[in-house]
N, C-alpha and C positions, 0 to 999 in steps of 0.2 A: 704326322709325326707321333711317335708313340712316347707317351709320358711315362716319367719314371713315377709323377705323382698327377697330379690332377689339374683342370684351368676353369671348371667351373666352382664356383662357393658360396654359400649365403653371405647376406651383409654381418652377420653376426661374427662367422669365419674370418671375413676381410677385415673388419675391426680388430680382432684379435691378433692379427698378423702384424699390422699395423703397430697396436702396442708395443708386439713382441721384437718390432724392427725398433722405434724408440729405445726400447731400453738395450737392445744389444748393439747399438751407436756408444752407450756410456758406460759397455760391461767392460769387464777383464777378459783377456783372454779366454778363462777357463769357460766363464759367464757366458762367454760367446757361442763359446761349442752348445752348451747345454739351451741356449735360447736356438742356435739353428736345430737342432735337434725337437725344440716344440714346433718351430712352424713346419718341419717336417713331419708332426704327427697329424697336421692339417689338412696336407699334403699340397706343400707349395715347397716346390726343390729348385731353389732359383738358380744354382750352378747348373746340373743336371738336363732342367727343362728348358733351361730360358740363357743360360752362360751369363747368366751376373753373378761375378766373385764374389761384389763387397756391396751385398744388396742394403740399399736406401731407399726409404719414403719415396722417394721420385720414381725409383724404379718398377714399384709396386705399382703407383700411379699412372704410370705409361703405360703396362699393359694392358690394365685398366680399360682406359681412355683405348686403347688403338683395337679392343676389340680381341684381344689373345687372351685375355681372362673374362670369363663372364658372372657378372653378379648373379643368382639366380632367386627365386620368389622362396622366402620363408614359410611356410603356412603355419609356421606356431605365432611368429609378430605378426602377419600378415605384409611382409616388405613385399615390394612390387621389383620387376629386374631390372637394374639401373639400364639407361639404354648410352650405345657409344656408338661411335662415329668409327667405323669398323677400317676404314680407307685412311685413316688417319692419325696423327697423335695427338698431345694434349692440346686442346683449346678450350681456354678458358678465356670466361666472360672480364670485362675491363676493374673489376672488383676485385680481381683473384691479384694476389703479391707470390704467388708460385713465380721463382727464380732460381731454375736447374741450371745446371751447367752444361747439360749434355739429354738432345733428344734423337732420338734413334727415327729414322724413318718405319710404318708399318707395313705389310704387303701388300702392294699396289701394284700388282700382278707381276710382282718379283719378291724372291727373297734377300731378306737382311744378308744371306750369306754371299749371296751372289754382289751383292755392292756394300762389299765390306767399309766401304766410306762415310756411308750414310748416317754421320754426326753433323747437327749444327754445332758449327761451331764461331764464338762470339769476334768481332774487330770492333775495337774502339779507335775513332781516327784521331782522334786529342793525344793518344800514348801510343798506339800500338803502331808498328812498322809495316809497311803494305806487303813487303817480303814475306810477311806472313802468311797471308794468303794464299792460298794453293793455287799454281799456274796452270790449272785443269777447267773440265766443264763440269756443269754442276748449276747449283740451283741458291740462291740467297732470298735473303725477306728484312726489311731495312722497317726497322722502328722505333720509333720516338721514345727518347730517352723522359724518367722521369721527370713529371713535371714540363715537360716541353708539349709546347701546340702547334698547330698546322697555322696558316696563316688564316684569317677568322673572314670568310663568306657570309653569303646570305643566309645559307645553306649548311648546317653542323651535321659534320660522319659519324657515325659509329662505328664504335673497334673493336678490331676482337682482340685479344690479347696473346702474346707470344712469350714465352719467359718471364712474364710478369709486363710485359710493355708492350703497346697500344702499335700495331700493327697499321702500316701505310701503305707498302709496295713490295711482292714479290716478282723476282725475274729468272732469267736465267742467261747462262755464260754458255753457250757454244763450245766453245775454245779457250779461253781464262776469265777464271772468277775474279785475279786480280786485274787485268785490264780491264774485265766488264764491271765488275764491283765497284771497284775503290777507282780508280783512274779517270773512267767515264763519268763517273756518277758525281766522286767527289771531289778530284780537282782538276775535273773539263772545263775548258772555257768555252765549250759550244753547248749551248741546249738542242743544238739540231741532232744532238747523237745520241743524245740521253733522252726520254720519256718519260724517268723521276725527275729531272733537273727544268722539262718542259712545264710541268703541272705544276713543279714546286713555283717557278717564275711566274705561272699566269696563277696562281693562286696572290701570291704577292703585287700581282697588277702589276709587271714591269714591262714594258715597251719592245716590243718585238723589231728587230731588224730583220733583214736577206742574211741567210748563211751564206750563200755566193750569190753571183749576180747570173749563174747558168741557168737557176732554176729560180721561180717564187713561191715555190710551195715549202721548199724549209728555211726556217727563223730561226733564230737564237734572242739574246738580249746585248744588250750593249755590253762593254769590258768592265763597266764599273759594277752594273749590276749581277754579271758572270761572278765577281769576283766576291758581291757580297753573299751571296747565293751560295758558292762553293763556304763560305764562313759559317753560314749561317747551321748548314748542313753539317759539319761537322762539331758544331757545336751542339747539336740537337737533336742527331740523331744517333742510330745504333746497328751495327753490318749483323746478321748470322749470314753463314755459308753453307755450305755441303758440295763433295763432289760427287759425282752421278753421270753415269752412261745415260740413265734414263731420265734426264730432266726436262725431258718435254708433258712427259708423263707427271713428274712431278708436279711442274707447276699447274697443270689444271685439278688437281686436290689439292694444292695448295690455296688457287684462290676462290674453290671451292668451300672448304675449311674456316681460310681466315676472310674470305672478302675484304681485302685490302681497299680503302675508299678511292687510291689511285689509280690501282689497275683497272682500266676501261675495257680494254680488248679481251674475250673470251671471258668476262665476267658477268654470270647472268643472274645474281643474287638480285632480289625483289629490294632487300636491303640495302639501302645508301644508292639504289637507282636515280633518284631525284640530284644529290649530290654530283654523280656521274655526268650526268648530264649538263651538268650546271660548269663540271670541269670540262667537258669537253668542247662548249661553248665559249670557256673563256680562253681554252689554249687557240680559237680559232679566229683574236680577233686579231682585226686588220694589223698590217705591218705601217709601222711610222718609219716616213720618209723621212 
C-alpha cells in the first residue's frame, strides 16, 4: 500500500505524536486543524494511511502493537526497535489499566478491509441485552471482570490482559455468537455443551453427573450447582465478540497472543502448562452416582 506519509519512526517521533494527539483531545477546533497539520509534518496521516477520523491514543497504540508502525533505532539516544507482535493486536501484560473501547483485528493473512467486522466489541451480562449480540459467526474472549478471581487451585495462572482485564477463555461461534456466547456459556444448564462452563465447575469442585444415560463420557453438574455457576459467571465475568468469516484463523492468534489459562485444546504456550494440565485432570474426574 503506498503511504501518503510514512509507518516507520523513532521513539522520539512517536512521543511527539503522542503529545500532539493529547492535547488535540482538549483543543478547539481551530487548535485541532493546526495540531493535525504538526503530526502531519511527522508524517503520520491517520485518515489518509490508516482511515482513523478522530485519531486517539489508542489508536496510535494499536498500530503500534499490531506491527503497521514500526519503532525504529535512534542512533543520536541510542533507542533499540520496540519489537511487536506483528500477527496481533494490543497485549498487554496484567499491570497495564489500558481500557479501549474498540480493537481492530491485524492481518492475519487477511485484510481489515475484507472483514469489515473485525471490532471487539464489549457484552456486560448484569445490563446489557443478549439481542445485542450479533447472530453471526465470529470469534469472542471472556474476561474476568475487575477485581474478580478464578476459583483458587493448587496451581495460580497467569494472564494476559485484554482491555485492561485478565484474560480466561477464547472461542469461537460457527453460526451465532449469540447462542454460542451468551446462551451456552451464560445461561446453559448443561456444562456438557460448554468447555467454559465445564472448567469453570471442575475448578470450583462440583460433582459431575451423566448428561444422558446414552453415553458416559459427557457430564454436566447437578441443577443447583448449573445454576450457581450460570450466577456466578455473570457476576464475574466480561463477553468481547467480533464477527469474522475467518475465525478459525483467528482463534489460533488469539490463543497464541493471549494464552487464555482455560483454553486446553490447540494451546501450546510453555506458559500456564502446568495449570492446564491440572485443569484437565480435574474436568476428568469420575462421575457421582
Amino acid at each position: 500500500m503506498l503511504l501518503k506519509g510514512k509507518n516507520t519512526f523513532t521513539q522520539i517521533e512517536i512521543d511527539q505524536i503522542f503529545e500532539l494527539i493529547k492535547r488535540r483531545v482538549k483543543a478547539s477546533a481551530s487548535e485541532q486543524k493546526k495540531i493535525r497539520n504538526e503530526i502531519r509534518k511527522i508524517g503520520f496521516y491517520g485518515k489518509d494511511d490508516w482511515g482513523i477520523v478522530n485519531l486517539q491514543i489508542e489508536d496510535l497504540e494499536l498500530l503500534i502493537n499490531v506491527g503497521k508502525i514500526e519503532i525504529i533505532k535512534d542512533e543520536k539516544t541510542n533507542l533499540t526497535q520496540s519489537k511487536v507482535n506483528k500477527n496481533w493486536p494490543l497485549i498487554v501484560d496484567s499491570k497495564s489499566q489500558i481500557n479501549t473501547e474498540r480493537t481492530s483485528f491485524s492481518n492475519v493473512n487477511f485484510s481489515v478491509e475484507q472483514n469489515c467486522n473485525n471490532i471487539f466489541k464489549s457484552f456486560d451480562p448484569l445490563c446489557n441485552n443478549d439481542r445485542e449480540i450479533d447472530n453471526k459467526a465470529g470469534n469472542y474472549i471472556i474476561c474476568l471482570r475487575k477485581g474478580s478471581k478464578l476459583p483458587k487451585v493448587d496451581i495460580n495462572p497467569i494472564f494476559k490482559t485484554f482491555k485492561g482485564l485478565e484474560v480466561i477463555y477464547t472461542g469461537i461461534a460457527s453460526k451465532s455468537l449469540r447462542n454460542r456466547d451468551y446462551k451456552q456459556h451464560f445461561t446453559g444448564n448443561n456444562a456438557g455443551s460448554s468447555t467454559l462452563r465445564k472448567s469453570l465447575g471442575s475448578l470450583f469442585g462440583y460433582n459431575k453427573i451423566l448428561r444422558d444415560s446414552k453415553t458416559k463420557k459427557r457430564t454436566k453438574f447437578n441443577p443447583e450447582d448449573e445454576q450457581k455457576l450460570s450466577e456466578w459467571m455473570k457476576a464475574n465475568l466480561i463477553l468481547y465478540y467480533s464477527t469474522s468469516k475467518d475465525y478459525l484463523k483467528i482463534e489460533e492468534e488469539l490463543i497464541k497472543s493471549l494464552n487464555p489459562p482455560l483454553n486446553i485444546k490447540d494451546n501450546y504456550n510453555i506458559e500456564n502448562k502446568e495449570f492446564r494440565n491440572l485443569l484437565s485432570k480435574l474436568r476428568k474426574l469420575s462421575v457421582v452416582n
